[in-house]
N, C-alpha and C positions, 0 to 999 in steps of 0.2 A: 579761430577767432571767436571770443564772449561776444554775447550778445551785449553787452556791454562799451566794448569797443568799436562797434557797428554804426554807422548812421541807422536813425530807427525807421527807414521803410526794408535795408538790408536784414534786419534785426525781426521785422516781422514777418517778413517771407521767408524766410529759412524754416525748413520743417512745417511750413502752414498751407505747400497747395491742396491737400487732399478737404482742409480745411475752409478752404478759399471757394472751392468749387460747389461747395455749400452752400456758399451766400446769398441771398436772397439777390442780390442785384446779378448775380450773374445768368439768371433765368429768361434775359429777354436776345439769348445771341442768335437765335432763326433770325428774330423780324428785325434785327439790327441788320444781319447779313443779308437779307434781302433789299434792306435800303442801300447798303455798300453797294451791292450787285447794280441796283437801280442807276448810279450813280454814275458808274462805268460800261453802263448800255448792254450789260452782261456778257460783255464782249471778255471771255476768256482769253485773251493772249494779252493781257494787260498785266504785267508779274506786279504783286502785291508786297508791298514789304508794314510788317504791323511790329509797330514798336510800343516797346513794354508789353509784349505780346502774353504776358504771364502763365497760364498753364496749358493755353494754345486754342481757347476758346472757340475766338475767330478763326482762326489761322486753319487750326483744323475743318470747323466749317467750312469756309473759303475752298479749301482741296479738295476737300470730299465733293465739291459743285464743279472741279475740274481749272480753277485756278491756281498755277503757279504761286507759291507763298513762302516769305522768308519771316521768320519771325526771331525776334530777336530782346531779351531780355536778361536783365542783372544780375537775376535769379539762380544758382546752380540749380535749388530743390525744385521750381519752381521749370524750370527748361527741363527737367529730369522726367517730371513730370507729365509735361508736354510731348515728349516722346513717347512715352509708353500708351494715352492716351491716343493717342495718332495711329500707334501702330495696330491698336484696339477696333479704333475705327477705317483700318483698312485707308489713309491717308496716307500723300507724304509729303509735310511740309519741312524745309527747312529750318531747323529751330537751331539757333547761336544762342551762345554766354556773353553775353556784351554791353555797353555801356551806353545808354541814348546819348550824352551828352557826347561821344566821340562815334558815330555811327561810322563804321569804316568803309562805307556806299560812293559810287560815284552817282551819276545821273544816271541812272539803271531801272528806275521803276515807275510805271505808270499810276501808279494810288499807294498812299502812304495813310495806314490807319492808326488810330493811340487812343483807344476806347478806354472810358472806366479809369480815369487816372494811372495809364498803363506808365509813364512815367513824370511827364509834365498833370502837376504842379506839384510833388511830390519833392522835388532839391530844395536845399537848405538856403539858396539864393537864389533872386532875379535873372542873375547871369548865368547862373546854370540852369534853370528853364528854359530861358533864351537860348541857348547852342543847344538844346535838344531841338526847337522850331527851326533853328539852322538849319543842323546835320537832314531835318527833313528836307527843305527845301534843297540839299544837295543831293538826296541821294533822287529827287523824281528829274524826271525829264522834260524840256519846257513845257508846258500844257499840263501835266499831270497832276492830280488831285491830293491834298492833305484832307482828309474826313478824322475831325477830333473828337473826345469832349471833355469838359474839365468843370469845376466846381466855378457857378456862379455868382461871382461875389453881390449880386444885387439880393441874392437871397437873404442873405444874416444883415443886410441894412435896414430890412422892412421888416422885421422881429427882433424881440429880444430872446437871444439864446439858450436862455431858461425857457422860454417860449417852446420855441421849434422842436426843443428836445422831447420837451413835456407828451409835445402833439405824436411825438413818432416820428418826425421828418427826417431827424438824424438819428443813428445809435446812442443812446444814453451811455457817457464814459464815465467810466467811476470817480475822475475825478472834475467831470465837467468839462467843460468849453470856452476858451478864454480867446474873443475875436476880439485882435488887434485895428484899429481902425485908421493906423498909421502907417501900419502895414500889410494888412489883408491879410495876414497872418492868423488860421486857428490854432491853436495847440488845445491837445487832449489828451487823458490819458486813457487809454485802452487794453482791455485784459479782456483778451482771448484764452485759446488752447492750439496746442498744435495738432499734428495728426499722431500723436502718441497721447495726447491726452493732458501731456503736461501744460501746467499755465504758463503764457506769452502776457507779460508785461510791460506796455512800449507806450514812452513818450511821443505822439503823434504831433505834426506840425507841418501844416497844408497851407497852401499860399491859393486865394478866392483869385478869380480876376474879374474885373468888369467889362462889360461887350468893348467898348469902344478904345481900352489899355489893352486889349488882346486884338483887336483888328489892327493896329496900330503895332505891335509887335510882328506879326505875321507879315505885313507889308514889310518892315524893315528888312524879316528874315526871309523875302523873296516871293513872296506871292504876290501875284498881280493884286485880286477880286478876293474878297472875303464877304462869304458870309455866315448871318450867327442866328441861330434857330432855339427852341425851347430844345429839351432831349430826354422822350421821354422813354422808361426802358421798355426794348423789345421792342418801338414803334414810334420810331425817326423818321420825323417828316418834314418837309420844305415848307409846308403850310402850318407847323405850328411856331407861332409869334413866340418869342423869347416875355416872359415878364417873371416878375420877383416871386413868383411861385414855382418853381422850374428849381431845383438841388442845383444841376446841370445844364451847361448849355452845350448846344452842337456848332462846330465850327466847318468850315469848310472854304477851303482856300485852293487857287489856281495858282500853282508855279507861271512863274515869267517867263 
């Protein structure tokens, strides 16, 4: 399949995790994992399933700490990936090829994690966001924990775009940043490289959410209590207030 043919978050993981694990925002997954840990009283017999699990970041941390972990992602190169690193670090998590929007889980796990835009808000509709938050709440078990995080939409409300860009907040794309205000829709264009070198050319288009249109989904799709936190990387905390300088916020929700 062209990358052409691809939805463009398929489009850009292909051939980019060696590429991916480079990134700057990927550098904070200790002190992420140690607040996951915090969360679930580091009670290892709590099986973890981390969706959009991408090149097994978490997943592998998590194991190597002696937690059970499923990880699960869209990705072939990207899951391919995620194995070899695992098997590097003397882990064994399991990693699937699979699709958030159809998680094929029953109520099987105690903590459900989707770090880093691992799959939500990434689909190309509302409604396919929405059965990714589903498919979590189906696969925990009553009481069992969603820890998210996802693009802010209060952020691009209290700036203008040219702004944020300018400052460094977001990656500057070459052909800018176009925030729809009808529909929390960014689109950008992005040009990367894979891990051959060659250039990645990819129409981007992230859907923002605001605190209280995402507590409000989460409840629909089954959790009791939601709460919503600033998320800052490497060091997720309960004590940090969510406001319009935050990329990211942190969610965290109780199955019913």
């Amino acid at each position: 399949m062209s990358h052409e043919s691809k939805k463009w978050y398929e489009a850009l993981f292909t051939d980019y995790a060696e590429t991916y694990d480079k990134e700057s925002f990927t550098h904070g997954t200790l002190g992420e994992c140690d607040f996951i840990e915090s969360e679930i009283g580091r009670d290892r017999s709590v099986p973890i399933l981390d969706i959009g699990c991408g090149t097994g970041r978490h997943a592998i941390e998590l194991a190597r700490r002696g937690y059970q972990v499923t990880g699960i992602d869209l990705s072939p190169s990207q899951i391919e990936r995620a194995r070899a690193k695992a098997a590097e670090a003397g882990a064994s998590p399991d990693f699937r090829v699979g699709d958030a929007r159809a998680l094929p889980f029953g109520p099987e796990f105690g903590l459900a994690v989707m770090i880093c835009e691992g799959a939500f808000p990434l689909m190309e509709t509302d409604e396919m966001n929405f059965a990714i938050l589903q498919g979590a709440a189906r696969s925990l078990r009553p009481g069992g924990k969603l820890i998210m995080t996802t693009l802010n939409g209060l952020f691009p409300l209290h700036r203008p775009v040219g702004q944020f860009e300018k400052d460094g907040l977001v990656e500057a794309a070459s052909g800018g940043h176009d925030f729809d205000l009808m529909t929390f829709r960014m689109k950008s264009h992005l040009k990367t490289v894979d891990h051959y070198g060659r250039p990645i050319d990819i129409d981007c288009d992230e859907r923002w959410y605001i605190p209280s249109e995402l507590t409000w989904q989460l409840k629909q799709a089954g959790f009791a209590t939601v709460d919503i936190f600033g998320a800052k990387l490497g060091a997720f905390s309960r004590s940090d207030k969510l406001t319009p300088d935050d990329f990211e916020m942190l969610a965290i929700g109780v199955r019913s």
